[in-house]
C-alpha positions as CSV (number, residue, x, y, z in Angstrom):
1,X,22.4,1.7,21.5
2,X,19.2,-0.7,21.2
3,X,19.9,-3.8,19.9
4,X,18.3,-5.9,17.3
5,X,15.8,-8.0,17.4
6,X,17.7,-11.0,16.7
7,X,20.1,-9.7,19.4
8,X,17.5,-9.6,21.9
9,X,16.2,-13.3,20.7
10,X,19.0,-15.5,19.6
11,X,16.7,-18.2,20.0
12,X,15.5,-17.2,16.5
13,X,18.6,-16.9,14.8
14,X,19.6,-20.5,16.0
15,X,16.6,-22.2,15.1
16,X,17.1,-20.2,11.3
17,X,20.4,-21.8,11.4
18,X,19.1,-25.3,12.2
19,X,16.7,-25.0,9.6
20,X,18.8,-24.4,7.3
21,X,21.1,-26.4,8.0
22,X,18.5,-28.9,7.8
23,X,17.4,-27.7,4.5
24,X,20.7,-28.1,3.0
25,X,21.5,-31.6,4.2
26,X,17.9,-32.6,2.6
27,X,18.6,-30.8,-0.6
28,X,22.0,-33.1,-1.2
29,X,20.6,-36.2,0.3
30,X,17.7,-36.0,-2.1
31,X,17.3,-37.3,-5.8
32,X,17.0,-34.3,-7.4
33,X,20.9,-34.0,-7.0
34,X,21.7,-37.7,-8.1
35,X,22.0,-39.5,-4.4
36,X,19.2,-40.7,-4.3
37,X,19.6,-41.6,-0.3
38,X,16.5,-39.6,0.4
39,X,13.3,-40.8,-1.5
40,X,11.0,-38.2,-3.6
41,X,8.1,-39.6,-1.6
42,X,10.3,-39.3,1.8
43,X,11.5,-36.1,0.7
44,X,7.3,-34.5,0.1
45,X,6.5,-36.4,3.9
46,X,9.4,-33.7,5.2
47,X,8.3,-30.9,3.3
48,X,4.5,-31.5,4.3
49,X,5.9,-31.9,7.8
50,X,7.2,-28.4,7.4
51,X,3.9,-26.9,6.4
52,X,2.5,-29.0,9.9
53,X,5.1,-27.0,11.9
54,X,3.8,-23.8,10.3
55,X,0.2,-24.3,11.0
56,X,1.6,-25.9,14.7
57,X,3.4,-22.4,15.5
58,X,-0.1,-20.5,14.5
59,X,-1.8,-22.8,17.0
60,X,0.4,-22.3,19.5
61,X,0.3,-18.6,19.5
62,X,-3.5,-18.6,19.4
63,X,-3.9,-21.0,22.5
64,X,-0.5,-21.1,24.1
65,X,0.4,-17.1,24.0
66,X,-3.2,-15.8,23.9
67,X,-5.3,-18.5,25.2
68,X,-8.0,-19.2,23.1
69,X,-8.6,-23.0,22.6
70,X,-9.5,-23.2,18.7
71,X,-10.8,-26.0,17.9
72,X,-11.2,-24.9,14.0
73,X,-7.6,-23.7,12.7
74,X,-7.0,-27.1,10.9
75,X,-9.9,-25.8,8.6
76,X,-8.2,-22.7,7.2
77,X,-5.6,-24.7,6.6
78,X,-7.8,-26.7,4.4
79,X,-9.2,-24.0,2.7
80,X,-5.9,-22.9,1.9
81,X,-5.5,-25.9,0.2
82,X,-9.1,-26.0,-1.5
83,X,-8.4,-22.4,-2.8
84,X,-4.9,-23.5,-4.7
85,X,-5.8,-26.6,-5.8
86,X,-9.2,-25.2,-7.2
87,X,-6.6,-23.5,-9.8
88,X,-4.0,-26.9,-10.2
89,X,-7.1,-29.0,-11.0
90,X,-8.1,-26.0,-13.2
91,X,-5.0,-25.4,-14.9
92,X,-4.2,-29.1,-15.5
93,X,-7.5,-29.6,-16.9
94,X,-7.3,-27.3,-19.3
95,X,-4.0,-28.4,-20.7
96,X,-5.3,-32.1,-20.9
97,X,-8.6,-31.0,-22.8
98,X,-7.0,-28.2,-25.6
99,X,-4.5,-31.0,-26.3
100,X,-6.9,-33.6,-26.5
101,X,-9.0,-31.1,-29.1
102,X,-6.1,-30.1,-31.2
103,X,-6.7,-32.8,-33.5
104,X,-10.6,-31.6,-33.8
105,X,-11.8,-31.0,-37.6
106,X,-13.3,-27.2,-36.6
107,X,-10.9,-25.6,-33.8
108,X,-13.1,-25.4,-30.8
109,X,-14.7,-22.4,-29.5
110,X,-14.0,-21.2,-25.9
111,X,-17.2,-22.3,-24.7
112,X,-16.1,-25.9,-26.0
113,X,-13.2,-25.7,-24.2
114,X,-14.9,-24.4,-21.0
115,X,-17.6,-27.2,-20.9
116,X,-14.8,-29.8,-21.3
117,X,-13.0,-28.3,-18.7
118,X,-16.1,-28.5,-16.6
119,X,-17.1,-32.2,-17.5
120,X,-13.9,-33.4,-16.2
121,X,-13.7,-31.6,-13.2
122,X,-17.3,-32.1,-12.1
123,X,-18.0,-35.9,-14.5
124,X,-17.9,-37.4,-10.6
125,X,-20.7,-35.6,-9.6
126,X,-22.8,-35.8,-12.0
127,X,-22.3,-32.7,-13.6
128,X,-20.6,-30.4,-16.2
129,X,-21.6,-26.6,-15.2
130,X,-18.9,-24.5,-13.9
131,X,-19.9,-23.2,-10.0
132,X,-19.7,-19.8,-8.8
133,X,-17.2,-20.7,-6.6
134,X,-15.1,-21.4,-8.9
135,X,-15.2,-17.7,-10.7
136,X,-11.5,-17.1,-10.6
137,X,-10.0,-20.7,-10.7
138,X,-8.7,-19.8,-14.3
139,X,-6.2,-17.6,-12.5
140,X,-2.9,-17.9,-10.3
141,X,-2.8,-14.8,-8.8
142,X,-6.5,-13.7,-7.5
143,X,-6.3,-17.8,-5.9
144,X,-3.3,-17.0,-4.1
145,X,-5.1,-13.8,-2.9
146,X,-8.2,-16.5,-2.2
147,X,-5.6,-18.4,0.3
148,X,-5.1,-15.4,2.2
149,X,-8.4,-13.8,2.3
150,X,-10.7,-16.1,3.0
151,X,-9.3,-17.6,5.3
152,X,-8.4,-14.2,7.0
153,X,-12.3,-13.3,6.1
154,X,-13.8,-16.0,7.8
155,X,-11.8,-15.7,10.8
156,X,-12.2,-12.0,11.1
157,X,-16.1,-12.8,10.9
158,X,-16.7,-15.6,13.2
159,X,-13.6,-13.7,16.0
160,X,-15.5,-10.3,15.8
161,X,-18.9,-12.1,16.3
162,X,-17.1,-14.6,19.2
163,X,-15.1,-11.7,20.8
164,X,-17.9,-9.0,20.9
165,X,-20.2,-11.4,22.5
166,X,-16.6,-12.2,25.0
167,X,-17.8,-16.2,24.7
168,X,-14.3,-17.4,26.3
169,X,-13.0,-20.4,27.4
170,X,-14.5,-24.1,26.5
171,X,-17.8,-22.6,24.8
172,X,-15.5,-20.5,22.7
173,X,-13.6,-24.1,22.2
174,X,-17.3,-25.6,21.2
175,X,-18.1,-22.4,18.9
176,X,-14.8,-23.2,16.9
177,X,-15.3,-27.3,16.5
178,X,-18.9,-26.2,14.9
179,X,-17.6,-23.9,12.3
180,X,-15.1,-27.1,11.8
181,X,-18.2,-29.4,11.4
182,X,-20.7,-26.9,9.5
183,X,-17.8,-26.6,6.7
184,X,-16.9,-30.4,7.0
185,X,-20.6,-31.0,6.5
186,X,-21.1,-28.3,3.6
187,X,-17.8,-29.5,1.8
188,X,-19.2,-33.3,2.1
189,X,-22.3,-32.1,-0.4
190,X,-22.2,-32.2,-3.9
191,X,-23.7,-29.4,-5.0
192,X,-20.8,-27.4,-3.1
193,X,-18.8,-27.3,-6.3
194,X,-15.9,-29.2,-4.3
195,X,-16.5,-32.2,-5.7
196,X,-18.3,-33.1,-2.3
197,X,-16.3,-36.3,-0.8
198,X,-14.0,-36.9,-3.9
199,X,-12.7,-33.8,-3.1
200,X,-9.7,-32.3,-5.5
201,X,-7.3,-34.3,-6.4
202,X,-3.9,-35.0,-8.9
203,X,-2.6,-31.8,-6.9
204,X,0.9,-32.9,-7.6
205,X,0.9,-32.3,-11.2
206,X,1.9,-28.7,-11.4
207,X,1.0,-26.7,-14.7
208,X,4.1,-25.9,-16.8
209,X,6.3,-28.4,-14.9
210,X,5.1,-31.0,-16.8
211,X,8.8,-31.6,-18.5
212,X,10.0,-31.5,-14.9
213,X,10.7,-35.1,-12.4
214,X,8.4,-35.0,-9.3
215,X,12.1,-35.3,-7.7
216,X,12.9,-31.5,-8.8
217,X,9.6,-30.1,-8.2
218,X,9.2,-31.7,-4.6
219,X,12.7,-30.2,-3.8
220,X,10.9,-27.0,-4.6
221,X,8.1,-27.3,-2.5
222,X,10.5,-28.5,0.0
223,X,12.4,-25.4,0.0
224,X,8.9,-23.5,-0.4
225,X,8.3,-25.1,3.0
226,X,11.3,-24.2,4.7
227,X,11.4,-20.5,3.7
228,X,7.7,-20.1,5.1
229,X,8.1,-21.9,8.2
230,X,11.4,-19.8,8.7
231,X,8.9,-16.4,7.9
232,X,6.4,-17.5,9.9
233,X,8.7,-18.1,13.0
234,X,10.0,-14.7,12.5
235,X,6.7,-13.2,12.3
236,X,5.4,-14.7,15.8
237,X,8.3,-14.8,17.5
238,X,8.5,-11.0,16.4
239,X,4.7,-10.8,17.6
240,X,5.2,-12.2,21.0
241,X,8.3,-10.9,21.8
242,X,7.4,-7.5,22.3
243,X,4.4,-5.3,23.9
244,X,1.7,-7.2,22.0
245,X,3.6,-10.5,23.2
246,X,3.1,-9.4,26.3
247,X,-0.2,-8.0,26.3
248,X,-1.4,-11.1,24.9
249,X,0.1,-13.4,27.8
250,X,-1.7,-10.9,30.0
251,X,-5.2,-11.7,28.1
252,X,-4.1,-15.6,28.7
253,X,-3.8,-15.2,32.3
254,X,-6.1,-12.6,33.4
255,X,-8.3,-11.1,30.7
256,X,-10.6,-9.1,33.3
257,X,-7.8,-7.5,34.9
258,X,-6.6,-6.6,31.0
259,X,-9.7,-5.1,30.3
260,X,-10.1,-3.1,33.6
261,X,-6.5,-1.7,33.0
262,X,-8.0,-0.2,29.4
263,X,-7.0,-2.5,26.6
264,X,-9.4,-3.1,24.1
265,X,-9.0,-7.2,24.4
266,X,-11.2,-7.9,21.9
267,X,-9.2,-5.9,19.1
268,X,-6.1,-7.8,20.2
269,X,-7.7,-11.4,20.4
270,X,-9.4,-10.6,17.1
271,X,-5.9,-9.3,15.4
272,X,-4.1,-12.9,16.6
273,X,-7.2,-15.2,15.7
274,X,-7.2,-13.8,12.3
275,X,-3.5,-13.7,11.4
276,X,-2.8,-17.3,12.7
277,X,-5.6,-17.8,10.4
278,X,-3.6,-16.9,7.5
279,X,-0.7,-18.2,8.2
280,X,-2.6,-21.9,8.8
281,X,-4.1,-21.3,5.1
282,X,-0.8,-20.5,3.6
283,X,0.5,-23.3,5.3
284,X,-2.6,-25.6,4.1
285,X,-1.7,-23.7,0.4
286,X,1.6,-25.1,0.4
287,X,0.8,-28.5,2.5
288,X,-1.6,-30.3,-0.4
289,X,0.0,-29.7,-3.9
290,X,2.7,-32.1,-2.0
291,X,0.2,-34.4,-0.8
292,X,-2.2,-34.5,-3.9
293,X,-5.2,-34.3,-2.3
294,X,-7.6,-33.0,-0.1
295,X,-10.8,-33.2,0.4
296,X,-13.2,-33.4,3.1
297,X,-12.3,-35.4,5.9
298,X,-9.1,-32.7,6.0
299,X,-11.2,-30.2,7.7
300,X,-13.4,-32.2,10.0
301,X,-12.9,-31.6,14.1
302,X,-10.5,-34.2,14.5
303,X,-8.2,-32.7,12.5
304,X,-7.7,-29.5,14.9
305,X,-8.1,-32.0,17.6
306,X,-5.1,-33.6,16.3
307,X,-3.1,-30.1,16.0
308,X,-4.0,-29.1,19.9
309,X,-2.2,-32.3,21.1
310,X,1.2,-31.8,19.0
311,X,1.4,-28.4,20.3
312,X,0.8,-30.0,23.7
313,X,2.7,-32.3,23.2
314,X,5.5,-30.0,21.9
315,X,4.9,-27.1,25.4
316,X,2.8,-24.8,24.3
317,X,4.1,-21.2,24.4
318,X,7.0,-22.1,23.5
319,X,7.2,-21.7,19.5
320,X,9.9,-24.2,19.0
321,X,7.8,-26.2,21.5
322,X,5.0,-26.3,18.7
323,X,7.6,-27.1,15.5
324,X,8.9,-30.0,17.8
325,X,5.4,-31.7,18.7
326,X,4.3,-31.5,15.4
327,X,7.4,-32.6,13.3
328,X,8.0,-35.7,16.6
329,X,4.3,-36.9,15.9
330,X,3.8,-36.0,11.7
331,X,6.8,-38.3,11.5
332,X,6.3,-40.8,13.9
333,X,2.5,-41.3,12.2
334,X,4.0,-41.6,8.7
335,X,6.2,-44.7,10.2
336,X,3.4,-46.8,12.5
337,X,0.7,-46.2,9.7
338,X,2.8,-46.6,6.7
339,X,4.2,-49.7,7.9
340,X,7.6,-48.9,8.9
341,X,7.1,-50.5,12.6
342,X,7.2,-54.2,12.5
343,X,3.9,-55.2,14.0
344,X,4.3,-56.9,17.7
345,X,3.2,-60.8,18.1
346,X,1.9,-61.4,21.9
347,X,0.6,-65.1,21.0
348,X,-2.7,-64.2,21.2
349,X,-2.6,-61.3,20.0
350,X,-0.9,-59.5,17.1
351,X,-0.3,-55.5,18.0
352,X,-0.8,-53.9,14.1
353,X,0.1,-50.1,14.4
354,X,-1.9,-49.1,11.9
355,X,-4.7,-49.7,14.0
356,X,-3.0,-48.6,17.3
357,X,-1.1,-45.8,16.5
358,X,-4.3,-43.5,17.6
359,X,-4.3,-45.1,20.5
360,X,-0.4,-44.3,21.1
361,X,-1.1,-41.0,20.5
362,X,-4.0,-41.0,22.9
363,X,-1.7,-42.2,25.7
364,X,1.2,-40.2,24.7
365,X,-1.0,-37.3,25.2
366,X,-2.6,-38.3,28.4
367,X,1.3,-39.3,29.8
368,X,2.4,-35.6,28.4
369,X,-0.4,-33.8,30.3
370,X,-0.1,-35.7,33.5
371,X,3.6,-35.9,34.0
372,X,5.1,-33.3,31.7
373,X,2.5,-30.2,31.5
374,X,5.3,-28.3,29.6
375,X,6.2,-30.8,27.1
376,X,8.8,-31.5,25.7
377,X,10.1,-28.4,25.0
378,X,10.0,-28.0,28.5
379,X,12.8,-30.6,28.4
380,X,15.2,-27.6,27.5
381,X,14.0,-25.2,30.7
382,X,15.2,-28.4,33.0
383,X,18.7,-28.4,31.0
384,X,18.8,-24.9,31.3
385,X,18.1,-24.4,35.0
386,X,19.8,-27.2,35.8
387,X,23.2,-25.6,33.9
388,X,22.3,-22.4,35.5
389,X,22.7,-23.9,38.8
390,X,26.1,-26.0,38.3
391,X,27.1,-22.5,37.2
């Protein structure tokens, strides 16, 4: 009798169970439920870490399964965010503006309503007309389908033009950090419709929550989090676990011997590129209604520069490798920038981590690389072996 898939992995099932368990503890601890030991803003830097594991596990399945350095999967997870909060700052807009004109002599016409709409949202740059771009922001559902597809879109577009071409290796790497900086640079300019460098912003105030406390509806995003990061570990695992898993690896190590042997590698690099891509704007979808914000700056290089090193940091190819690097550096950055570490006198010197915590990072990196090419999820295959052998 075959077994399951959770039989054959019970790797998954135990990192469901520590999720959850993790979930759980959170949701008591948290203010929603009256303890008050875990803060609301506390409790949004966990669930935004969750969304960082998400888009981590889609990195490393992209570089550390099928080895293709991206230097561009921080930007779906941007547009993810762009494409909800597009229909938040829509949505709230429009509440605050019929309210404000229900007092009005004459009730106002749609039109009224839709130029007010548009001179709040677009006042900061000078301008009052709705963009094309923002065609469907007046509804939930086709900007949910807009975190999905273009996303998905764009990566099926730039991966068939990549792959068919078979750019590999650091060009591909360069290829990726343009798109970043082309869509960086196009989302800078006003005339975008993105509210160039203000970007989009009061994310947090959900539409028909308003009688709700920020308390309850971050414990929703929270759990939001958790059930998608649990999903997408599911998914991938489920993906590299069997023939495509191993295909893939194959591709990683030896793509001309993959090709020779009759497998179409372009299909399957083309079929991982573009559903990490996905997942990274689902996860960017989820990430920035917690945060707030986003704008720009969220989808410039450094950004995927900064994913590549948690999942190195964490072992890539290893999935729980890539929740651990992200979730070990996402909180760590929220304590040395947010002032939690007590800044260092020398004398001559005073060591503020704010300032330094990018160069931690840098050398955390550089010590990870050098003396620990797994990372630290290669910390469990030394416990391992070494319980295998005082077996």
């Amino acid at each position: 009798m075959e077994r399951s898939f959770f039989a054959k992995n019970p790797s998954v099932l135990w990192f469901l169970l520590g999720l959850s368990v993790f979930t759980i503890a959170v949701t008591i601890l948290s203010e929603a439920t009256g303890t008050a030991i875990i803060s609301t803003s506390f409790l949004k830097t966990l669930g935004k870490t969750l969304c960082l594991c998400l888009v981590a596990i889609a990195m490393d399945v992209v570089w550390g399964y099928c080895g293709i350095l991206s230097l561009g999967h921080f930007a779906f997870f941007g547009i993810g965010g762009y494409a909800i909060g597009m229909w938040l700052m829509y949505a709230r807009t429009k509440e605050i503006v019929v309210t404000s004109l229900e007092n009005a002599t004459l009730p106002p016409t749609p039109d009224e309503i839709t130029n007010a709409i548009g001179g709040q949202i677009f006042g900061v740059v000078g301008s009052s007309d709705f963009p094309l771009i923002w065609a469907f922001s007046h509804s939930l559902t086709l900007q949910l389908l807009a975190v999905v597809l273009v996303p998905g879109a764009l990566a099926l577009v730039f991966g068939w033009l990549a792959f068919r071409s078979r750019v590999t290796g650091v060009y591909l790497s360069i290829l990726t950090q343009a798109m970043t900086l082309a869509l960086s640079l196009y989302f800078f300019q006003n005339d975008t419709g993105l509210r160039g460098n203000n970007g989009l912003s009061g994310l947090q105030n959900i539409p028909g929550l308003e009688a709700m406390s920020q308390a309850t509806v971050s414990l929703w995003f929270f759990w939001a989090s958790a059930v998608a990061l649990g999903a997408g570990y599911v998914l991938f695992a489920w993906i590299t676990a069997g023939k495509l898993g191993s295909v893939i690896r194959a591709i990683r190590d030896d793509e001309a011997r993959v090709r020779f042997l009759g497998y179409h590698v372009e299909g399957y690099k083309l079929f991982i590129f573009t559903i990490t891509a996905i997942i990274a704007g689902i996860a960017g979808a989820l990430y920035y209604p917690q945060a707030g914000i986003i704008n720009p700056a969220e989808i410039a290089p450094i950004a995927s520069i900064y994913l590549a090193v948690w999942v190195a940091i964490g072992g890539r190819g290893r999935l729980y490798g890539a929740v651990i690097g992200a979730a070990v550096v996402s909180l760590m950055s929220s304590w040395f920038t947010g002032g939690g570490a007590p800044n260092i006198n020398l004398g001559f010197y005073v060591i503020n981590w704010t300032d330094w915590w990018l160069v931690l990072l840098g050398l955390t990196f550089v010590a990870v690389t050098l003396f620990f090419p797994k990372g630290i999820g290669g910390l469990f295959d030394l416990l391992q072996n070494r319980k295998g052998d005082g077996a």
